[in-house]
C-alpha positions, 0 to 999 in steps of 0.5 A: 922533887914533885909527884904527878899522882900525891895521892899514892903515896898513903900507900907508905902506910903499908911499910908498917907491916914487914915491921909488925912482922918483924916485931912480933915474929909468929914462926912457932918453935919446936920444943927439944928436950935435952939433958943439960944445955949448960956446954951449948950456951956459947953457941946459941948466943953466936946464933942469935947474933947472925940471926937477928943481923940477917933479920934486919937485913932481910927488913931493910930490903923489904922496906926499900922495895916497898917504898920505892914501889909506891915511888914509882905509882906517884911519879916523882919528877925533877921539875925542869927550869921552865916548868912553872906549874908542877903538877898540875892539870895540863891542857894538850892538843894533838893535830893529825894531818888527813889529807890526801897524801897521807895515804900514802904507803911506808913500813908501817902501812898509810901515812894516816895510820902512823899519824894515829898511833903517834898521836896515842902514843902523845897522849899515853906519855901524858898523865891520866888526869891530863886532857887533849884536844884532838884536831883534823884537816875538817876543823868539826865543831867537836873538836873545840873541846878538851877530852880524857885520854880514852874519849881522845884514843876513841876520837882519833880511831874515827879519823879518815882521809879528808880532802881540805887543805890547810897551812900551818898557821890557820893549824896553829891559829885554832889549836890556839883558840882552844887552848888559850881557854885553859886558863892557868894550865901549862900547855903543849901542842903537836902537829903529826904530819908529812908536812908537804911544802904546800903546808907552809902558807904564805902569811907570816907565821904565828906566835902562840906563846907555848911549845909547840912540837912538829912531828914529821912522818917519812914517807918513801918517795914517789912518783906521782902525775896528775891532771891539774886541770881541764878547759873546754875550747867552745863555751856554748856545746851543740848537740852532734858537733865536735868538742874540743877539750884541753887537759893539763897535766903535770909531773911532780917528779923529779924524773920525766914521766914517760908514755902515761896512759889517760883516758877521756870518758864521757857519760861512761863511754870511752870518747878519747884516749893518749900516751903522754910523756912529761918532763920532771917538775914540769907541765903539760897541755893536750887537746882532746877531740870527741863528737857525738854528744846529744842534749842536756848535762855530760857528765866526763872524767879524765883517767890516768894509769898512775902507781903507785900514788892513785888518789888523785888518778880521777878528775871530774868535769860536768857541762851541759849541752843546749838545744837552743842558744838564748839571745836578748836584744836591747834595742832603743824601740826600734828593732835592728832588722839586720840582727834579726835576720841574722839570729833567724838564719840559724835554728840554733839561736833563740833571740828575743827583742825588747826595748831599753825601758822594759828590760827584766834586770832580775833575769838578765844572768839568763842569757849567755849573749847581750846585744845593745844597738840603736839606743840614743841614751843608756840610762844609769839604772841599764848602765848598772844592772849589764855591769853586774851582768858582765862582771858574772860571766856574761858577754856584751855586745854593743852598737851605739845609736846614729844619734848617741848621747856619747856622755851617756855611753862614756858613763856606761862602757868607762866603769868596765874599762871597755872602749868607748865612743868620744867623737863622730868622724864623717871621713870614709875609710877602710877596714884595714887589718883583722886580729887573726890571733884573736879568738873570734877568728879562730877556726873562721877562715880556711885560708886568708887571701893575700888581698881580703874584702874587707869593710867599708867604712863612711863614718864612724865613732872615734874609740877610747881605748879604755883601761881594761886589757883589750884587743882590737877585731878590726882596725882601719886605715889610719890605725883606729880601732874599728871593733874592740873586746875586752875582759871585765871581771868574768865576761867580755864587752865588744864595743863596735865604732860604727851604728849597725845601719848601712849609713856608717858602714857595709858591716850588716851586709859584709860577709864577715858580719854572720861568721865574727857575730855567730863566733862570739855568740858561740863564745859567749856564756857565764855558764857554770865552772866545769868542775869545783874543788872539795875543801874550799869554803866559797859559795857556788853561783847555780842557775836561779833557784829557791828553796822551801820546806816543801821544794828543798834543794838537794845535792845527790850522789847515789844514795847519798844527799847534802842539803846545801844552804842557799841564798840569793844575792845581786840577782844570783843563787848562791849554794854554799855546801856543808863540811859532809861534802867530802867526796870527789865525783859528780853531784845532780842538783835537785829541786824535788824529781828536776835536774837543775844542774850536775856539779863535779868536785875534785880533789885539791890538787896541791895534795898530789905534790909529794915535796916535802919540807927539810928540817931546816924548813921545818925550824923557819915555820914557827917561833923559837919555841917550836921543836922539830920531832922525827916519826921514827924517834918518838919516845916518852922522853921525847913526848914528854921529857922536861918541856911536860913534866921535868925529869922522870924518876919513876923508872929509876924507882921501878929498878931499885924496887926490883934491885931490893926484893933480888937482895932479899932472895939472896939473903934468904937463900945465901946467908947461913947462921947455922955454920958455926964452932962448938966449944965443950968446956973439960974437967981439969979434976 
């Protein structure tokens, strides 16, 4: 047998003192005379006997009630078989689920607060002298150290709702980094969470080398709808035009969600409004029109009429609408008269010439559309820097030279995967077919004609296909690929077959030429994502900034303001947030009074899957040493029990004490000594 607290049993010093009083009985007797005590000599011998047997009774229930009082302060315990390190300081760590979901109603109110007073009620089924480790979704600095159990009941009360979200290995993983820095003491961890299935991972799971306990908290089953995500059909907004946005929605239920009313807002005026039905555990897309908008940054949100789950009933979305549409023109010195003119027959389109030699490589990101035309040899250093620049978002339009150096474009456009130009063909032919299904024509024509004028063609570069996934615009006669897009990271390149001069073909002059050239223009543009996601640690591409002591960059919401760490790299300004950037809603990037930019963030949207893991999913996510607890049964001995501190006797202790001062009453207040028969001694004379 073992004692978690040694030191209280100095206390059995204190059986010395029903023993002194016993020895030494202070209770004065009262003096009665009496003429002759000689016939009562049988009698008090009798007395004494049953007194002096209720006096060593009453003693030894004193005793034993004493003793198993002070038992029970020093916690005596049976150390169990696996207990390798009886009584000794142990090291605990207790993480508490804050996700969105553990908002959460049951009986006991939020999810969260369950999740609180289970990780309490840990650390009151541990000894005084234990210490704790407090984990949340946030992973805080101040969480990597150990804590007394009042520091750790005070750090828990502070927990709130985060919106990260995290799998059970990267959990288990930093439970296990501050804990293996306990060196020589036993260790326990806990994890108290609803344990959505999207809490599973998808890496392997870990071995820590410790028990470790899952406690999962019930939560009622709910339906619950949300939008997972929003696009916009148009990547450049003009002012006054009409706008088309598609949102998704999805269903988490097992049931249809039937007529759920959405709202879309824009600048907080009401542009759009639904009613949606959705299949269970499906999704859903809806095109959303509205008009109206002026110049500069909008600022939307989707809302959704949602009980009884209404954390995730928001959805933020910022994009800027641009009075002017920058175009760059790379041209080999001499400018393309048919570009010009077509940039200039439309105020919207702000285009500027520069030849291959004077291009500003660390501006590049600037300009949503790039067009390359007339350059005999595209040098290697041009070749790169439109590289990165498509990789970042950007659209490329090219249009090789009469007299190209094809080893010069090959080397160019091959990197990107795009089509390329290999031989010069002088045979005339036709544009034959247009990709209707592509992008570029969409919304283009109101009807197609059964016999369309098409391009003519009097020769023409022969395309490489390339390796990206692409698609052809136009296609000639005997199947060859007249103009070719395809993606590249996250822009597009356009590679025509024909020089832009009326030698090689009737494009600059055809009628098709100003809608396709205008279509992919309004298409083009790296701009910035319509909205982010709260708790993701990747860094955020913004326009070109620089930050100063004097001219520091800050990210505003109301009164609040983060101020985020940025840097530049490869030509780009990258911000990355602090962990106090916790709140979904729309944020203005600030240098000093200007707006550079307005971001939304979002809640993560895996929160709003309410499915949860079985108990057998529960069993599979960690090693053999892992122990599945219910919520509603967590007790002591399940805290504790002999995973902790072998078999508990205190209790035991608490009822015999209690089991000896009831016998001592009863002896007191029971045993008589004064029943007893007087014999008088006769005279026979």
């Amino acid at each position: 047998m073992h004692f978690l607290y040694p030191a209280f049993l100095f206390a059995l010093l204190t059986l010395a003192i029903p023993i002194i009083v016993h020895l030494f009985n202070f209770r004065r007797y009262k003096k009665v005379l009496f003429s002759n005590v000689q016939f009562l000599k049988e009698v008090q011998e009798q007395q004494a006997s049953r007194r002096n047997l209720k006096e060593r009774l009453i003693l030894a229930s004193r005793l034993l009630a004493l003793l198993f009082l002070v038992l029970a302060f020093a916690r005596p315990y049976i150390a169990g078989k696996s207990q390798g390190n009886p009584g000794k300081q142990q090291a605990v760590s207790v993480f508490v689920d804050n996700s969105s979901s553990m908002q959460t109603l049951n009986r006991e109110g939020t999810l969260l607060d369950e999740a609180k007073q289970k990780a309490k009620q840990i650390a009151a089924a541990y000894s005084i002298n234990d210490r704790f480790q407090l984990l949340t979704l946030d992973f805080e600095g101040k969480h990597q150290r150990m804590l007394n159990r009042t520091e750790f009941d005070d750090a828990v009360d502070a927990v709130k709702i985060s919106p990260r979200s995290r799998d059970i290995n990267q959990i288990v993983a930093r439970q296990q980094s501050l804990l293996n820095m306990q060196a020589g003491a036993p260790k326990h961890s806990y994890i108290i969470s609803d344990f959505q299935k999207n809490i599973k991972g998808s890496s392997s799971g870990v071995n820590p080398g410790y028990p470790v306990s899952l406690v999962q908290l019930k939560a009622n089953a709910l339906p619950n709808v949300a939008v997972d995500s929003v696009w916009m059909l148009s990547a450049t907004h003009r002012p006054n035009e009409s706008e088309k946005i598609v949102v998704r929605l999805k269903n988490y239920a097992d049931k249809p969600a039937e007529k759920i009313p959405l709202r879309l807002l824009i600048n907080g005026v009401q542009k759009a409004i639904g009613s949606f039905t959705i299949g269970a555990r499906s999704s859903q897309n809806d095109t959303l029109s509205f008009s109206g908008l002026q110049g500069g940054w909008q600022r939307g949100e989707i809302q959704l009429q949602d009980n009884p789950v209404t954390f995730d009933n928001k959805f933020y979305f910022t994009f800027k609408v641009n009075y002017k549409l920058p175009v760059l023109l790379i041209n080999g010195g001499i400018p393309n008269k048919y570009l010009r003119a077509l940039f200039a027959a439309d105020a919207f389109f702000e285009p500027k010439e520069v030849i291959d030699g004077n291009v500003d490589y660390a501006g590049l990101n600037a300009w949503p559309l790039i067009v390359v035309s007339d350059i005999k040899t595209v040098s290697a250093g041009l070749a790169q820097q439109l590289k990165t620049y498509v990789s970042k978002g950007g659209t490329l339009l090219v249009f090789p030279s009469a007299d190209a150096d094809i080893s010069s474009y090959k080397a160019f456009l091959q990197p990107m995967g795009a089509a390329y130009p290999e031989v010069l063909k002088t045979e005339a032919t036709k544009v034959s077919a247009l990709n209707l299904h592509n992008v570029v024509f969409k919304s283009i024509f109101e009807s197609i004609p059964n016999n369309p004028d098409l391009p003519v063609v009097k020769k023409y570069y022969s395309l490489n296909a390339g390796r990206a996934p692409g698609e052809y615009l136009m296609r000639m006669q005997a199947g060859q690929t007249f103009w070719q897009g395809s993606a590249f990271a996250k822009g597009r390149v356009y590679v025509a077959a024909v020089a832009l001069n009326e030698d090689f073909s009737n494009l600059p002059v055809h009628a098709l030429f100003v809608p396709v050239m205008f279509r992919i223009a309004l298409l083009s543009g790296h701009d910035q994502p319509l909205f982010y996601t709260l708790g993701s640690n990747d860094p955020i591409e913004t326009v070109p900034l620089q930050s100063t002591e004097k001219q520091m960059v800050k990210l505003v919401k109301g009164n609040g303001t983060i101020i985020p760490d940025v840097r530049q790299q490869e030509g780009s300004t990258m911000l990355y947030f602090p962990e106090q950037l916790a709140e979904a809603g729309t944020y203005e990037l600030r240098k000093q009074d200007s707006t550079a930019a307005v971001l939304a963030f979002n809640d993560n949207r895996t929160e709003s899957d309410l499915s949860y893991l079985t108990r057998a999913g529960l069993e599979n996510l960690l090693p053999k040493n892992a122990v599945v607890l219910s919520g509603n049964k967590l007790n002591d001995e399940s805290i504790a029990g002999v995973a902790n501190s072998g078999l508990q006797l205190w209790k035991l202790c608490i009822i015999l004490a209690l089991v000896f001062l009831a016998a001592e009453t009863l002896l007191i207040r029971y045993y008589k000594t004064n029943k007893t028969s007087i014999w008088q001694t006769r005279d026979t004379n």
